[in-house]
LUMROZA-606600 format. One record per residue (C-alpha): residue number from 1; residue in three letters; chain; x, y, z. Coordinates in pm, whole numbers, plus 32768, in hexadecimal, padded with zeros to 4 digits. Each point is the difference from the previous one (the first is absolute). Layout:
NUM|ALA|A|X|Y|Z
...
end
This chain:
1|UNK|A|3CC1|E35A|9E8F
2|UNK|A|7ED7|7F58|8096
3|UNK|A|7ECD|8011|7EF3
4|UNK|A|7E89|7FBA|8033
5|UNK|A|7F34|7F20|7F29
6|UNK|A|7FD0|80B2|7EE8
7|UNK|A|8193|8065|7FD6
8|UNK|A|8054|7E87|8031
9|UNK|A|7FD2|7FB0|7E79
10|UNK|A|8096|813F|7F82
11|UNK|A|8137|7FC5|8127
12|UNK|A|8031|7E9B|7FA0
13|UNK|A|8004|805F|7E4E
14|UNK|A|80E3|8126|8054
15|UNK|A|80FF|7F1B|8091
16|UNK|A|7FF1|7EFF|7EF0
17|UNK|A|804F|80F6|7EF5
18|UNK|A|8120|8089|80D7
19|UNK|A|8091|7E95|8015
20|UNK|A|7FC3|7FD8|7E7E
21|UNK|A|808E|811D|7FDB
22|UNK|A|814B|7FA7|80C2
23|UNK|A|8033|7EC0|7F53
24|UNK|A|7FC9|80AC|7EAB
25|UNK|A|810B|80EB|8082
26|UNK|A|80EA|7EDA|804E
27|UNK|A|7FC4|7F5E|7ECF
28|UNK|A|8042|813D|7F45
29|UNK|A|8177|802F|80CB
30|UNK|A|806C|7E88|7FBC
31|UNK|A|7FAA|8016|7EA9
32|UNK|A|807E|8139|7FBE
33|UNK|A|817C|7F5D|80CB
34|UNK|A|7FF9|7EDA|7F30
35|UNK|A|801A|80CB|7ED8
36|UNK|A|817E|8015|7F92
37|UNK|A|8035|8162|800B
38|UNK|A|80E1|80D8|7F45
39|UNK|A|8140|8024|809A
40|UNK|A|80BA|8151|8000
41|UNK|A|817F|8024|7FD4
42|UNK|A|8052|801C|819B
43|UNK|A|7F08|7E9B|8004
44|UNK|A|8099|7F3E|7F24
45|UNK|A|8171|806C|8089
46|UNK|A|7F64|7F90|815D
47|UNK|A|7F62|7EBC|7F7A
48|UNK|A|8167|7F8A|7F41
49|UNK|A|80BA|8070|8143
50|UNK|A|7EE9|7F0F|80F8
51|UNK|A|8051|7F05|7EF1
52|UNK|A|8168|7FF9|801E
53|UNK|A|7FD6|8007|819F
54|UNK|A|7F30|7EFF|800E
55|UNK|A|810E|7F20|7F42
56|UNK|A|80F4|8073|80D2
57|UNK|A|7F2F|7F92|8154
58|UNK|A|7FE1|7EA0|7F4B
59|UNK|A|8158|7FD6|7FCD
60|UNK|A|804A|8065|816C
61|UNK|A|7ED9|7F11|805C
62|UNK|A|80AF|7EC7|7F3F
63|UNK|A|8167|807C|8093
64|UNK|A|7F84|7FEE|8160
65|UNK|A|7F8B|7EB2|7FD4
66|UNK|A|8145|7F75|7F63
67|UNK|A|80B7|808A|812C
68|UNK|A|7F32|7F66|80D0
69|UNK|A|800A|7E97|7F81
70|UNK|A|817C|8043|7FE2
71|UNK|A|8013|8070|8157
72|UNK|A|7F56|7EF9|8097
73|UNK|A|8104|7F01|7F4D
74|UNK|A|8140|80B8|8069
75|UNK|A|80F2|8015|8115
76|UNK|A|80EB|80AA|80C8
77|UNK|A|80AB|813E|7F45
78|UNK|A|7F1C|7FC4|7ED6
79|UNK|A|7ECA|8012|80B9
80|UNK|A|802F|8136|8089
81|UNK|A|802C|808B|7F08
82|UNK|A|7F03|7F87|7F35
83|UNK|A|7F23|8099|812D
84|UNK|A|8087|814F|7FC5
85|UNK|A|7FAF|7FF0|7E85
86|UNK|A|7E7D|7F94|8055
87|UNK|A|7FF2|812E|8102
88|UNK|A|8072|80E9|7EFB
89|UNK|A|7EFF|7F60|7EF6
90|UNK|A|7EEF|8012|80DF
91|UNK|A|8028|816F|803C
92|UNK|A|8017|8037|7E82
93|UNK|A|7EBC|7F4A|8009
94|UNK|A|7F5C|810E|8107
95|UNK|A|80A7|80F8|7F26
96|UNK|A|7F87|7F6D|7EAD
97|UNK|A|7E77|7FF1|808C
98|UNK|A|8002|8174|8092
99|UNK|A|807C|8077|7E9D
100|UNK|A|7EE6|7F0F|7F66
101|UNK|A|7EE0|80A1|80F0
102|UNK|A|8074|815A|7FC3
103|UNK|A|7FFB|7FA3|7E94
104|UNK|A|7E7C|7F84|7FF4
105|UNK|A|7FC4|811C|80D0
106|UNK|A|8090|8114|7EEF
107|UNK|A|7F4C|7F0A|7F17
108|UNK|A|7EC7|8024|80AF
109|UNK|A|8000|817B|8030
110|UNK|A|805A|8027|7E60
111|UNK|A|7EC7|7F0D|7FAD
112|UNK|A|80AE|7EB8|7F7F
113|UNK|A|7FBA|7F0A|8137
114|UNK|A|7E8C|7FBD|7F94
115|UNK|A|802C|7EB3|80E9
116|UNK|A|8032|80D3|8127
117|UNK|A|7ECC|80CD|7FBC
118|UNK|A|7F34|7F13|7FD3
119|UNK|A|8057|7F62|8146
120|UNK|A|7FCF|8140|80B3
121|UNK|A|7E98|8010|7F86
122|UNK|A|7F89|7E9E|8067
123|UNK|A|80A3|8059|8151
124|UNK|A|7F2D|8144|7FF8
125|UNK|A|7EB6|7F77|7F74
126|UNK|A|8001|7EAB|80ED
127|UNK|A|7FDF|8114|8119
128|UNK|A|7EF6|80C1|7F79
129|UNK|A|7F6D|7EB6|7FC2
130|UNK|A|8013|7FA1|8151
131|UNK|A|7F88|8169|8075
132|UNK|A|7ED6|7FDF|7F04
133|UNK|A|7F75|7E8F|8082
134|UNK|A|801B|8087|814C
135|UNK|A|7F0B|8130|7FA3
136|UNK|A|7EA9|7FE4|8093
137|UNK|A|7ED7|80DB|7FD6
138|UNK|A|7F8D|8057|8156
139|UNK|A|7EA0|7FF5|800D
140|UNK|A|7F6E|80D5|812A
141|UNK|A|7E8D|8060|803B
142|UNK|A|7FEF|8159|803E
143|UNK|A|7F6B|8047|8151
144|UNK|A|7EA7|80AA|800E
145|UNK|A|8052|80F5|8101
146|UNK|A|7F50|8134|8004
147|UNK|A|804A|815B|80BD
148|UNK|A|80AF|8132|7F3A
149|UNK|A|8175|7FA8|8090
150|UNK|A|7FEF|7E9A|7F54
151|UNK|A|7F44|8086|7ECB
152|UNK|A|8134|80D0|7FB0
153|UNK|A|810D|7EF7|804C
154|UNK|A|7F52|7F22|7EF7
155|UNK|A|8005|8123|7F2B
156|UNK|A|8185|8039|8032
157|UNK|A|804C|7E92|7FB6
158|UNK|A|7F33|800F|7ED6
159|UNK|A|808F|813A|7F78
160|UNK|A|8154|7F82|803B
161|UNK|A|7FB4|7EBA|7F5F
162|UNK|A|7F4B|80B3|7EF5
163|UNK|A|8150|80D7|7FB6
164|UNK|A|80D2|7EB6|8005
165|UNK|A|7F16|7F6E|7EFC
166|UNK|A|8034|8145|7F2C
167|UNK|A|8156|800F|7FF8
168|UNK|A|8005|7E6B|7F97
169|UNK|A|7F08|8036|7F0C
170|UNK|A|80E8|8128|7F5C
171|UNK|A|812B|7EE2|8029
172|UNK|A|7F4A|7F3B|7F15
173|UNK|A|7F9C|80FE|7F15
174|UNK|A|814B|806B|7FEE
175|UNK|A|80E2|7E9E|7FC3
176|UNK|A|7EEA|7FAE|7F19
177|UNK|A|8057|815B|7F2F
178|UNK|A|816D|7F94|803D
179|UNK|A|8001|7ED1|7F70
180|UNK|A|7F0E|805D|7ECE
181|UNK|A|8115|8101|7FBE
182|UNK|A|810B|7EEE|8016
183|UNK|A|7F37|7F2B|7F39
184|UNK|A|7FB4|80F1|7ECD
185|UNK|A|8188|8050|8016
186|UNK|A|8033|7EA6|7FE7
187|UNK|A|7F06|7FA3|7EEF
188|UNK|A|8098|80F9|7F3D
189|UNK|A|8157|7F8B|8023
190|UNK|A|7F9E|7E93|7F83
191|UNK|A|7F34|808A|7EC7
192|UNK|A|8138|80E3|7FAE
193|UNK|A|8121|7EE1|8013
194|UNK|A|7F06|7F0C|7F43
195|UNK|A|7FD9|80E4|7EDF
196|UNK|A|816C|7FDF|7F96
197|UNK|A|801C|7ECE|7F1F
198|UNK|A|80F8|7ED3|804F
199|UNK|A|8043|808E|8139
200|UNK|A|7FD3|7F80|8188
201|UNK|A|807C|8155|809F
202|UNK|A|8061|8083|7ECB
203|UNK|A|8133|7F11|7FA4
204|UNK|A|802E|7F15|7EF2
205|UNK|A|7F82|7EAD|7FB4
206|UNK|A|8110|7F16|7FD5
207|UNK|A|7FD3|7EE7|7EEF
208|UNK|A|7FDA|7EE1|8038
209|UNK|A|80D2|7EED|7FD4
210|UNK|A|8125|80FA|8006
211|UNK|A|817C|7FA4|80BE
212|UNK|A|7FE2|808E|8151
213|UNK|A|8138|80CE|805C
214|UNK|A|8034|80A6|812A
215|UNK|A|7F67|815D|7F82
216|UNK|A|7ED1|7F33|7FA8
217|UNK|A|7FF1|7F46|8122
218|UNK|A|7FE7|8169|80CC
219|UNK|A|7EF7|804E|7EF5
220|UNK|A|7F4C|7ED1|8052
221|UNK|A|8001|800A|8149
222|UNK|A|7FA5|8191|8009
223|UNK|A|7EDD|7F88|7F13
224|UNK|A|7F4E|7F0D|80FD
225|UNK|A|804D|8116|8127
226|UNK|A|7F17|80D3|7F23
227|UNK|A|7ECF|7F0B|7FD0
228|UNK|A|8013|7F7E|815C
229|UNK|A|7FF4|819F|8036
230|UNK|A|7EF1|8010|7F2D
231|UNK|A|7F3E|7EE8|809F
232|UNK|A|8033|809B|8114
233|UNK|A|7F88|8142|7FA8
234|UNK|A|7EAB|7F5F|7F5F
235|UNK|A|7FCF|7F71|8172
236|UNK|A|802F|8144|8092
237|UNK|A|7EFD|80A4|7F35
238|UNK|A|7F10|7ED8|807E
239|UNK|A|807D|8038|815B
240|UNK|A|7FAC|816D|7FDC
241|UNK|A|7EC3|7FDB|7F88
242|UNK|A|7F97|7F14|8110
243|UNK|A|809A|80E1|80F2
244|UNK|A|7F23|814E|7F77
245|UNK|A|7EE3|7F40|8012
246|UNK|A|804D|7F7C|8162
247|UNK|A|8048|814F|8076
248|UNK|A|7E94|8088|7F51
249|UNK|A|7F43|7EF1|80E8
250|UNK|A|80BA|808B|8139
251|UNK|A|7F8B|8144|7FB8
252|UNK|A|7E99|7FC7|7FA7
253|UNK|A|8006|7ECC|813B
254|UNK|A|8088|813B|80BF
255|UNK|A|7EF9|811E|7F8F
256|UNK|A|7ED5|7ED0|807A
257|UNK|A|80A7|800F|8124
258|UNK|A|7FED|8179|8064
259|UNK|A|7EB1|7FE9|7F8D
260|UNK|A|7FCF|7F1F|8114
261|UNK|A|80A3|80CD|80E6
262|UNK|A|7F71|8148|7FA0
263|UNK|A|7E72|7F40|802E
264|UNK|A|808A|7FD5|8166
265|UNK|A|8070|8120|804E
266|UNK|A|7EB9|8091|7F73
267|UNK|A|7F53|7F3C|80F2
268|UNK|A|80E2|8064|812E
269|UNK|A|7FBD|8172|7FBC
270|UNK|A|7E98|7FB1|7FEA
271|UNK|A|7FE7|7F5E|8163
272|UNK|A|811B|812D|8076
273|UNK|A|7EF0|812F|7F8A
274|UNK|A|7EE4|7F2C|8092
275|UNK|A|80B8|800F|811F
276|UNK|A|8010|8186|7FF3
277|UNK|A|7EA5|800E|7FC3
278|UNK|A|7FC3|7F4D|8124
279|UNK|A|80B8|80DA|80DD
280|UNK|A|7F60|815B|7F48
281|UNK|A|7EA6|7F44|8057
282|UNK|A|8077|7FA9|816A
283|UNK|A|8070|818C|802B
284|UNK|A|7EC4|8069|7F60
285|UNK|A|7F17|7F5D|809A
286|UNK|A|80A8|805A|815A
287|UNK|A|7FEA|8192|7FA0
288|UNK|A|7E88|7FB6|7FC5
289|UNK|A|7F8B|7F33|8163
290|UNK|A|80F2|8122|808A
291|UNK|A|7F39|8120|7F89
292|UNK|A|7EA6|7F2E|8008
293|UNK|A|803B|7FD0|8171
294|UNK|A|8046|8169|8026
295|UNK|A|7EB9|8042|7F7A
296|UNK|A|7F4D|7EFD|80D4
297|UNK|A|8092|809E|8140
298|UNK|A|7F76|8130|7F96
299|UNK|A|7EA4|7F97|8029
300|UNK|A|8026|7F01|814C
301|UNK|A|7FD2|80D8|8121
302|UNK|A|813B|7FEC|80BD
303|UNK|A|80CC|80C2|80DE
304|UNK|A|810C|808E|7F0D
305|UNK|A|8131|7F7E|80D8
306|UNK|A|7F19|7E98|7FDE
307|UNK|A|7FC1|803F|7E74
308|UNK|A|81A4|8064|7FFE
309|UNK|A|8078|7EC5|80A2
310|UNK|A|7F44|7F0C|7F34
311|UNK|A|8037|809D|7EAF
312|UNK|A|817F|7FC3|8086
313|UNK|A|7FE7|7EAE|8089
314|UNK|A|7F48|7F8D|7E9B
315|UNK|A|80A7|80CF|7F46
316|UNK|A|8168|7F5C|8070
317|UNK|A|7F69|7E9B|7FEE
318|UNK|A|7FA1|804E|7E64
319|UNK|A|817C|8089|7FDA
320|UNK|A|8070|7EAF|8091
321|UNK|A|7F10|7F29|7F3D
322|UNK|A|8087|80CA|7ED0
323|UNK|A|8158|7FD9|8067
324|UNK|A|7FD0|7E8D|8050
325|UNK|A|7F84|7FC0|7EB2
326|UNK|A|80E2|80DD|7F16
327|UNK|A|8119|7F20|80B5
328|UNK|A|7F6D|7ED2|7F9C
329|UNK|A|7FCE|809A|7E9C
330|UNK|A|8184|8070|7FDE
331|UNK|A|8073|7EA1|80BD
332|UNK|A|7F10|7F34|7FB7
333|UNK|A|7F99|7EEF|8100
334|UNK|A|811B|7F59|80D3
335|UNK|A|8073|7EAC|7F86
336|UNK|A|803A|7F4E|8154
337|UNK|A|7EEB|8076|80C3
338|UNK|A|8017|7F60|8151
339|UNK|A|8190|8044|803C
340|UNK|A|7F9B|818A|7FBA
341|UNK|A|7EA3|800B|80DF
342|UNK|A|80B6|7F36|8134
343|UNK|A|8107|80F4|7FD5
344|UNK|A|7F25|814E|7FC6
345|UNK|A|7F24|7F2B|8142
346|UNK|A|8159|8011|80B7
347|UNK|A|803B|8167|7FB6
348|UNK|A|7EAF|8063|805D
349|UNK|A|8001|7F3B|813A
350|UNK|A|811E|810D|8073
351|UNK|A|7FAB|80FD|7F47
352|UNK|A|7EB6|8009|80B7
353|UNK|A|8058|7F55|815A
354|UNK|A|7F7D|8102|80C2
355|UNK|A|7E72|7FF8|7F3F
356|UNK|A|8031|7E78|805E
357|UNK|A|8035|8033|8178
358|UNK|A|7EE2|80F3|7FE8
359|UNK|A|7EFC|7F1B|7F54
360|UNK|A|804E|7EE9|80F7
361|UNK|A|7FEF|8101|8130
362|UNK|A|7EBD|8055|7F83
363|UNK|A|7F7B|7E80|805D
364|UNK|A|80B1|8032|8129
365|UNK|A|7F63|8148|807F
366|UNK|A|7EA0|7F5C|7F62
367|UNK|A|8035|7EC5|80D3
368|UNK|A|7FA9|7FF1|8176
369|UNK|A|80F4|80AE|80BB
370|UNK|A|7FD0|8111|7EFC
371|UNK|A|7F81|813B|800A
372|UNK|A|7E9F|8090|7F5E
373|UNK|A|7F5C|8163|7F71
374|UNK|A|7FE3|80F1|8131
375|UNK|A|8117|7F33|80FF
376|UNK|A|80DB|80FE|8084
377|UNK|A|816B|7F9E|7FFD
378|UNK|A|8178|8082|7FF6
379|UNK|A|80E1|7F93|7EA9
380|UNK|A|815D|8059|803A
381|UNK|A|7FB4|8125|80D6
382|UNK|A|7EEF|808A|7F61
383|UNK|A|7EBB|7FE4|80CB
384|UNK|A|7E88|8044|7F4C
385|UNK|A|7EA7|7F24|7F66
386|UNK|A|8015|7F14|7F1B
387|UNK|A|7F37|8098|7EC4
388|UNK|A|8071|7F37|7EE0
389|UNK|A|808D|7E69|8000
390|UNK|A|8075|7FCE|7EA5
391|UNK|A|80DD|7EA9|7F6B
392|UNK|A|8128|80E5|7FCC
393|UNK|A|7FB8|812A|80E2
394|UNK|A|7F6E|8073|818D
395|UNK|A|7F91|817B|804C
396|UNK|A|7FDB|807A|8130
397|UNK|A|7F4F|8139|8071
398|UNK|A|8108|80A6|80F1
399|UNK|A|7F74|804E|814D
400|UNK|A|811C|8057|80AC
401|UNK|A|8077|7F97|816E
402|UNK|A|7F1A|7F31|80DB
403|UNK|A|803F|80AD|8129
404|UNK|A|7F9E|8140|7F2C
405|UNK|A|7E82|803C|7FB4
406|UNK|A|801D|7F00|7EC3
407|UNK|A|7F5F|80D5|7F32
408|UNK|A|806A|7FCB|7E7C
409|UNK|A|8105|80E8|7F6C
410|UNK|A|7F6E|7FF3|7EB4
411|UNK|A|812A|7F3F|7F61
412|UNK|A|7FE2|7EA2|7F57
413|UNK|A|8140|7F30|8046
414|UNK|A|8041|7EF3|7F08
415|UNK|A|80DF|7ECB|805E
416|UNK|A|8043|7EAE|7EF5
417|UNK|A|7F5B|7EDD|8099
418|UNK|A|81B1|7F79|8038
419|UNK|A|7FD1|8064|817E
420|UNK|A|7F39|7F0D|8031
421|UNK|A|8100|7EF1|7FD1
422|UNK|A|8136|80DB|801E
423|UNK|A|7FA1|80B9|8104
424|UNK|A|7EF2|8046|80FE
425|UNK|A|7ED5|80D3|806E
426|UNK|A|7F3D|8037|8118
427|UNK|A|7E5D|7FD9|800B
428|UNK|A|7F9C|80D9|810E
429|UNK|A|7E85|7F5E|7F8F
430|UNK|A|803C|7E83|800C
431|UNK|A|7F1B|7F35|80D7
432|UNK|A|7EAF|8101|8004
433|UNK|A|80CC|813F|7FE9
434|UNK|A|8007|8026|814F
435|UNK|A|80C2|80F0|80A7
436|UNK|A|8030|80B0|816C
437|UNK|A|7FB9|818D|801F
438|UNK|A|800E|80CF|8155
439|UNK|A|7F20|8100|805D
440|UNK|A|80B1|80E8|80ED
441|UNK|A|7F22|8136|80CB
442|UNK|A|80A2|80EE|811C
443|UNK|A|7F49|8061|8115
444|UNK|A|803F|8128|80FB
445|UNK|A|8066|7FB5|8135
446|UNK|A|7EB6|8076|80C0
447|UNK|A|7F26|7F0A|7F39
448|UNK|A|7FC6|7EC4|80AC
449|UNK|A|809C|7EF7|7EEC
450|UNK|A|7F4B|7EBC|8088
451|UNK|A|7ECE|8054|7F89
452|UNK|A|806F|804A|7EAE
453|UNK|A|80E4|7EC8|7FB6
454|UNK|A|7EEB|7F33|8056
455|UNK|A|7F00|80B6|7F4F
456|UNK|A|811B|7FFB|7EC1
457|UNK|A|800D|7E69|8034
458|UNK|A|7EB6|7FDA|7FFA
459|UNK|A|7FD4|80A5|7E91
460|UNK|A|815E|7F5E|7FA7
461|UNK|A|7F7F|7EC2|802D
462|UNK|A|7EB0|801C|7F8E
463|UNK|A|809C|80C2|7EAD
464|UNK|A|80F0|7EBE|7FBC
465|UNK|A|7F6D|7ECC|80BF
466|UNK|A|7FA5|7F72|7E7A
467|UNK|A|8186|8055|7F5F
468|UNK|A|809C|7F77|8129
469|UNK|A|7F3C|7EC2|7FEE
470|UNK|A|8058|7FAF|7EA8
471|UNK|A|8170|807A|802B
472|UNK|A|8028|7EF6|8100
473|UNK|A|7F5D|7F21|7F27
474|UNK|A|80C3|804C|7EAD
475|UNK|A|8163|801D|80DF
476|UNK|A|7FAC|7E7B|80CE
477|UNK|A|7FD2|7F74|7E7D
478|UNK|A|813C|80DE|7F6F
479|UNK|A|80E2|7FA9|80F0
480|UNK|A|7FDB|7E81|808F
481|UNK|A|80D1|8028|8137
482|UNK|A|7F9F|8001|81A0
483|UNK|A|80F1|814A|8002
484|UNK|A|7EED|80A3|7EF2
485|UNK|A|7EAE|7F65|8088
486|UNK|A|8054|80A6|8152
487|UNK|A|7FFF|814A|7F58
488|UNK|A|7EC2|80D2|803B
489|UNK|A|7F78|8131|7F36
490|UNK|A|7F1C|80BD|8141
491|UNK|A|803D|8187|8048
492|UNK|A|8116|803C|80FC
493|UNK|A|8000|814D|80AA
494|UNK|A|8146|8098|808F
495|UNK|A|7FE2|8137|80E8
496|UNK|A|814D|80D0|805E
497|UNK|A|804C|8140|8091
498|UNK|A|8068|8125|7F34
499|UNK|A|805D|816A|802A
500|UNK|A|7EBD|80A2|8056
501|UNK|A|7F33|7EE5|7FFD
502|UNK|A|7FA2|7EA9|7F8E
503|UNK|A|8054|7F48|7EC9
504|UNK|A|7EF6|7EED|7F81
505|UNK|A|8068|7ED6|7EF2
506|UNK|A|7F16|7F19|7F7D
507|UNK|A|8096|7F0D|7EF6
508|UNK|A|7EDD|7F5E|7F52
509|UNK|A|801D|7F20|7ED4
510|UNK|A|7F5A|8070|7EA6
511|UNK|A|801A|7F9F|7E86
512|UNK|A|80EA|809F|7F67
513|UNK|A|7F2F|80D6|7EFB
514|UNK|A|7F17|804E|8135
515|UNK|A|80FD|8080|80F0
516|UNK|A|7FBA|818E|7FB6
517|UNK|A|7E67|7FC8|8010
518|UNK|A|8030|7F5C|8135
519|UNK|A|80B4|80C8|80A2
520|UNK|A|7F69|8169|7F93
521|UNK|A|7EC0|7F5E|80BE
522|UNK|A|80BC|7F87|8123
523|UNK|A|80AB|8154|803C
524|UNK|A|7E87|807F|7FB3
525|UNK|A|7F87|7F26|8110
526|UNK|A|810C|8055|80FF
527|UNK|A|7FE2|8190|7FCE
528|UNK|A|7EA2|7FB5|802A
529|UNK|A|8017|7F29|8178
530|UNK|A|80FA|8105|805F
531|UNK|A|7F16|814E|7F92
532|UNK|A|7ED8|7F16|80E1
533|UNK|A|80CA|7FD2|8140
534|UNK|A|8069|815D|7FF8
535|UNK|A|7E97|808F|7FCC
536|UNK|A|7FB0|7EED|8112
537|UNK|A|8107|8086|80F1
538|UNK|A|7F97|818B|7FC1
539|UNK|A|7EA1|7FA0|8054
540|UNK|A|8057|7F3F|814D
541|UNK|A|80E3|8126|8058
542|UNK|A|7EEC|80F3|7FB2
543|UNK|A|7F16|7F53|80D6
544|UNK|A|80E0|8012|8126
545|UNK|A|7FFF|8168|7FBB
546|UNK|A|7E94|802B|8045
547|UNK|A|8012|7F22|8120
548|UNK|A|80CA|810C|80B1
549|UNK|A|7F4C|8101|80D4
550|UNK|A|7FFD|815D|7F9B
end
């Protein structure tokens, strides 16, 4: 398991005292296999029965090798057979070495082939050896990372490690009452088989100087199995005590160690309820600007749909302000910062395409072939004033059909500044404003309509000699073509025929916010010439009246 600083020490002890402790336990197996044991009954039948195979293989071994040097010297008939006397010995050799491997194997399973054990364990302990040089404390620095999520992952690994650590420490506290147990037994064993005199396992002493016969010989030899049993079993009781003790150190190195643990974990849930506190404070302090600006809007004097619409539009920036930063309380900050803000750039680049388009149509309809406060245009159909030129947004005050009176409707229209580069609109007001209007009057067919048109002219002209001026003026600078100079902005009068009398257009040119003013006074104007000429002609008429004799 990686470990920190602090466990390094406590790590690096706890796996000396585990590879003491495995060489102690080797020592303890070959010592107790070199010990002759006791042989049962079945044993010592095996043992005798290995001893008379093994002969047996020897004296096929030698055989083999006769017929071999014999076979090389003879010839013809004799040779061959000579060869089929060495093929028969040679498998009564295979024969004679599967009955000696089953026979070490029977040994081995009833206790008697101490060699083979002992083998078996170096085999075993050179690969735990290898295993155990190989070991290497990891040392990692834990990562400060902070955030709610990463505050309980540390806190899982620790708890799990913490559990791991428990279990090893009970390990140790359990061999070590394992061995003590073994050891007492032990101990007592020795003090009870020394306590009977002239014995060595409880047999007896045989003088000395006496004829060895072959029932003394056994003796003899059963006595020094006994003290090399003995020795053995004062070893053990070292080995055990060095193994107790061992095992003690692992589980007091192992209790430092969860002490270690447990101070860190102590310290994660610290920083994991400041964290909580943090967002409690973050949701508190959010309820209180909520309900302070509630208050606060109370007192400003607003129009309530005003007062409503702020509290919202503040109210939902707090929430995502709060939201923003409880995220970065449960998260914590990101690690690679610029892959995830060129990626949230990238999402928010088409997420929020069409607010893009709109800002830059906003320089667009700011720049010079643009359109201002009070130009009348058309946006996708929709004809009216412009009353509002935000970055994001254009309102129009709907005024209906030009050929109509133009009058507002009353409605405000509101179009994302994207037409301007996605689309296109018509200004109605570029270039002064300037627009042409008609004036059209009906007269009956007894009026004389000469005098009139040129009495209508007259004001006409007079009424728009200044906007016609600067229209040609503003139209010659617009528009920097021959076709465009030639065009001219004077009255022009058109008389035609009608049913019942005479129909009078005069197209004049006006601005475009003064086209109703001027032409309520030219209609004025004209009702006014006409009302004069006839007063004019029921005078004259009258006065030919009187003329006449009576």
């Amino acid at each position: 398991m990686p470990t920190s600083a602090d466990e390094v020490p406590l790590a690096q002890e706890a796996l000396r005292l585990g590879d003491r402790e495995m060489d102690l336990a080797f020592a303890a197996a070959v010592s107790e296999a070199e010990v002759p044991a006791v042989l049962s009954a079945d044993a010592k039948q095996i043992q005798a029965k290995l001893q008379n195979v093994e002969k047996s293989l020897d004296g096929d071994k030698a055989r083999v090798a006769q017929l071999n040097t014999a076979s090389a010297q003879a010839t013809g008939a004799n040779k061959d057979s000579l060869d089929d006397q060495l093929e028969q010995a040679k498998v009564q050799v295979e024969l004679d070495q599967d009955e000696v491997d089953n026979a070490k194997q029977e040994l081995a399973r009833a206790g008697g082939d101490a060699q083979g054990r002992i083998e078996q364990l170096m085999k075993e302990h050179d690969a735990a050896s290898r295993i155990a040089d190989t070991t290497t404390v990891n040392t990692a620095t834990p990562p400060d990372l902070s955030g709610l999520v990463h505050h309980y992952q540390q806190w899982s690994e620790l708890h799990d490690k913490e559990l791991q650590l428990r279990q090893a420490q009970q390990d140790s506290e359990s061999a070590a009452a394992g061995f003590t147990t073994k050891r007492d037994a032990l101990e007592s064993n020795i003090k009870t088989k020394k306590g009977v005199p002239g014995t060595l396992e409880g047999g007896p002493t045989p003088p000395v100087g006496a004829s060895l016969t072959s029932s003394t010989r056994d003796a003899a030899a059963d006595l020094v199995n006994a003290t090399k049993r003995r020795s053995a079993a004062v070893k053990a009781l070292t080995n055990y005590d060095e193994r107790v003790e061992d095992q003690r150190h692992l589980a007091e190195t192992y209790r430092k160690w969860i002490e270690v643990v447990t101070a860190r974990q102590r310290t994660v849930i610290h920083g994991a309820l400041s964290g909580a506190a943090v967002i409690v404070a973050v949701l508190l302090i959010g309820v209180f600007f909520d309900s302070w600006l509630k208050c606060l809007l109370t007192k400003v004097r607003l129009d309530p749909r005003q007062a409503d619409t702020l509290h919202t539009v503040i109210s939902t920036g707090l929430q995502i302000i709060a939201l923003g930063l409880i995220l970065l309380v449960i998260f914590g900050p990101p690690s690679q910062l610029g892959t995830i803000l060129g990626l949230a750039g990238a999402g928010l680049t088409v997420a929020l395409k069409d607010f893009i388009v709109s800002f830059l149509g906003w320089f667009v309809l700011m720049g010079r072939n643009g359109m201002r406060l009070g130009d009348w245009v058309e946006i996708n159909g929709v004809t009216g004033e412009v009353v509002e030129l935000g970055m994001f947004h254009t309102v129009l005050l709907e005024t209906g059909n030009w050929t109509d009176s133009g009058h507002p409707t009353g409605r405000r229209v509101t179009f994302t500044n994207s037409f301007a580069i996605e689309g296109h609109y018509f200004n109605f007001s570029t270039s002064g404003q300037w627009l042409w209007d008609e004036l059209t009057l009906v007269l009956a067919s007894s009026q004389n309509p000469y005098p009139i048109v040129e009495a209508i002219q007259k004001t006409v002209l007079e009424a728009t000699a200044e906007s016609a001026g600067q229209a040609e003026k503003e139209w010659q600078h617009a528009a920097r073509s021959r076709n465009m100079r030639a065009l001219s902005a004077t009255p022009a009068i058109n008389v035609k025929p009608v049913s019942g009398g005479v129909e009078i257009a005069v197209r004049y040119i006006t601005r475009a916010n003064e086209r109703y003013q001027l032409r309520s006074r030219l209609y004025q104007a004209a009702m006014n010439l006409i009302s004069k000429k006839d007063s004019q002609e029921a005078v004259s008429i009258s006065e030919k009246q009187d003329r006449k004799p009576v």
